[in-house]
C-alpha positions as a LaTeX table, in Angstrom:
\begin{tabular}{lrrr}
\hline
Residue & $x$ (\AA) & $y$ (\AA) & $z$ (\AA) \\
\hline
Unk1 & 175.77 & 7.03 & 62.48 \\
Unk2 & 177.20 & 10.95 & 63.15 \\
Unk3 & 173.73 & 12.14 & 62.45 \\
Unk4 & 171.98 & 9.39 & 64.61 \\
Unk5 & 174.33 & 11.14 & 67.31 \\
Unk6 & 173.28 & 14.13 & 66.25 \\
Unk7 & 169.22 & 13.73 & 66.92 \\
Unk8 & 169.94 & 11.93 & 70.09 \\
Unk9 & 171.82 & 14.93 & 71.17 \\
Unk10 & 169.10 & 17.74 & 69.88 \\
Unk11 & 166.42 & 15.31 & 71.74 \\
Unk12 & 168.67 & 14.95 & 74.98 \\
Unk13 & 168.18 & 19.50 & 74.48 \\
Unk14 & 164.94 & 19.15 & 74.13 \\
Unk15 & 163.93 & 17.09 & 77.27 \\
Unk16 & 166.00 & 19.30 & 79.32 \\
Unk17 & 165.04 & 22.69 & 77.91 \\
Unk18 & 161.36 & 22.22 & 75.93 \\
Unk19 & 160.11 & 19.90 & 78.68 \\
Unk20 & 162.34 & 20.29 & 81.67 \\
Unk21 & 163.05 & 16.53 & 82.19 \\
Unk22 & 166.46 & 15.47 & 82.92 \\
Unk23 & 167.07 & 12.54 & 80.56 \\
Unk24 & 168.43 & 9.25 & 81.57 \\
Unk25 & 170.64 & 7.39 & 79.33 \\
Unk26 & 169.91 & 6.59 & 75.81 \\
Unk27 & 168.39 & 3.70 & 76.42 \\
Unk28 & 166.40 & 3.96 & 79.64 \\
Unk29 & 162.91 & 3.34 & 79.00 \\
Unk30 & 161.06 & 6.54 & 79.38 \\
Unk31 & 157.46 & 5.22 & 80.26 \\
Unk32 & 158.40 & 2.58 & 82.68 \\
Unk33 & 160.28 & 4.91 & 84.51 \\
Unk34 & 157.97 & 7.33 & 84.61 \\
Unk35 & 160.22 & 10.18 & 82.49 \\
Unk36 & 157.76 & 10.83 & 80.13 \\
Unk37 & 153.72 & 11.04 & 80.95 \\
Unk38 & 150.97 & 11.43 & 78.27 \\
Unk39 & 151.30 & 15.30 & 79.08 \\
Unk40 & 154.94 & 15.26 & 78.44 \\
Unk41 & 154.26 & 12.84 & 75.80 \\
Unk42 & 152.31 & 14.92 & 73.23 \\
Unk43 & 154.22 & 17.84 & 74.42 \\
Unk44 & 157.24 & 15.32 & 72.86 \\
Unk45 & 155.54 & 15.04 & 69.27 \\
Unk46 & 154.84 & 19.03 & 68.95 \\
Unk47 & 158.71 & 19.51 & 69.39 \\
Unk48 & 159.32 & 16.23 & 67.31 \\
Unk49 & 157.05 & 18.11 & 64.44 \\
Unk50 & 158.68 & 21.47 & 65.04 \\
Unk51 & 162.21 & 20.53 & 65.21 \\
Unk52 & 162.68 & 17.86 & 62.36 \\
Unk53 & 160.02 & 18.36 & 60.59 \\
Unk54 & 158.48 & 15.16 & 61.61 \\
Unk55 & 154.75 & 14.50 & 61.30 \\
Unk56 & 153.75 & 11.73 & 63.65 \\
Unk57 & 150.56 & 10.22 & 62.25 \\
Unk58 & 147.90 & 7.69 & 64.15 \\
Unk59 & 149.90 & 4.55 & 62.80 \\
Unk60 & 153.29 & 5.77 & 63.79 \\
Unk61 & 151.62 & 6.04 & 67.40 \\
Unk62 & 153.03 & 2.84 & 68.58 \\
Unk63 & 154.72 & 3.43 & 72.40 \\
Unk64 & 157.72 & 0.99 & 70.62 \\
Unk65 & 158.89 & 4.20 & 68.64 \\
Unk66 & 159.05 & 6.18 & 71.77 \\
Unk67 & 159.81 & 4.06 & 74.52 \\
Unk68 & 163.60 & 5.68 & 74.03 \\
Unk69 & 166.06 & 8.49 & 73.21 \\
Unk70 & 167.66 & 5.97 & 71.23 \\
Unk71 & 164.37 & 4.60 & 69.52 \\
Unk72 & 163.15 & 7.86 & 69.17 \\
Unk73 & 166.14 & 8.85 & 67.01 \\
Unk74 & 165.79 & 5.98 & 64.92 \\
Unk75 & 162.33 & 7.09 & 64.43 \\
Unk76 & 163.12 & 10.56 & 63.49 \\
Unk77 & 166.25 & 9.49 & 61.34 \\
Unk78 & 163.57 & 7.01 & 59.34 \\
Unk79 & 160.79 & 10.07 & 59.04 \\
Unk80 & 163.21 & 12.31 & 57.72 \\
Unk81 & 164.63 & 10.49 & 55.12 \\
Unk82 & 161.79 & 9.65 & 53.67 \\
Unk83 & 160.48 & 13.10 & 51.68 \\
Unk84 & 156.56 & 14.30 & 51.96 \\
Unk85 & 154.60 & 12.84 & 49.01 \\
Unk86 & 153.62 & 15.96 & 46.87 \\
Unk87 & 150.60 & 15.59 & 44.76 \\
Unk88 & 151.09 & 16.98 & 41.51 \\
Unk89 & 148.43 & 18.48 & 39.15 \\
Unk90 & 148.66 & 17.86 & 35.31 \\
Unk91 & 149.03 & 20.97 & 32.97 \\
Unk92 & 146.32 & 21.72 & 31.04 \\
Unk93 & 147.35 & 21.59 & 27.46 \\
\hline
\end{tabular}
């Protein structure tokens, strides 16, 4: 829960100082409202990758993960937790 908080108050920084957007609440949704626009939007997933080391891929694309601060935390919380997949090459012997 603390570092749920957390994220949702490094992405609250981030809409204010990365893309100069003066969040609504937590839960306001961000398209409908017409916060974020598809400029705005991928300019969202570069900071998303450079912050929290989150890689966004074509199937996590779903407007559902991003219609919120709050959602958008969850989705970040869920990426990070879940470490890269490393390939691994066998020793010769």
């Amino acid at each position: 829960m603390m570092r749920d908080r957390a994220i949702t108050e490094q992405l609250t920084r981030i809409f204010r100082e990365a893309l100069h957007i003066d969040p609504p609440s937590s839960g306001t949704d961000l398209f409908d409202s017409g916060v974020l626009d598809s400029l705005a939007f991928v300019e969202l997933l570069l900071r998303l990758e450079q912050e929290f080391g989150v890689s966004v891929s074509l199937d996590d694309l779903e407007l559902d993960n991003f219609r919120t601060i709050d959602r958008i935390a969850s989705f970040v919380q869920e990426r990070a937790a879940v470490p890269p997949l490393r390939l691994v090459h066998p020793v010769a012997r």
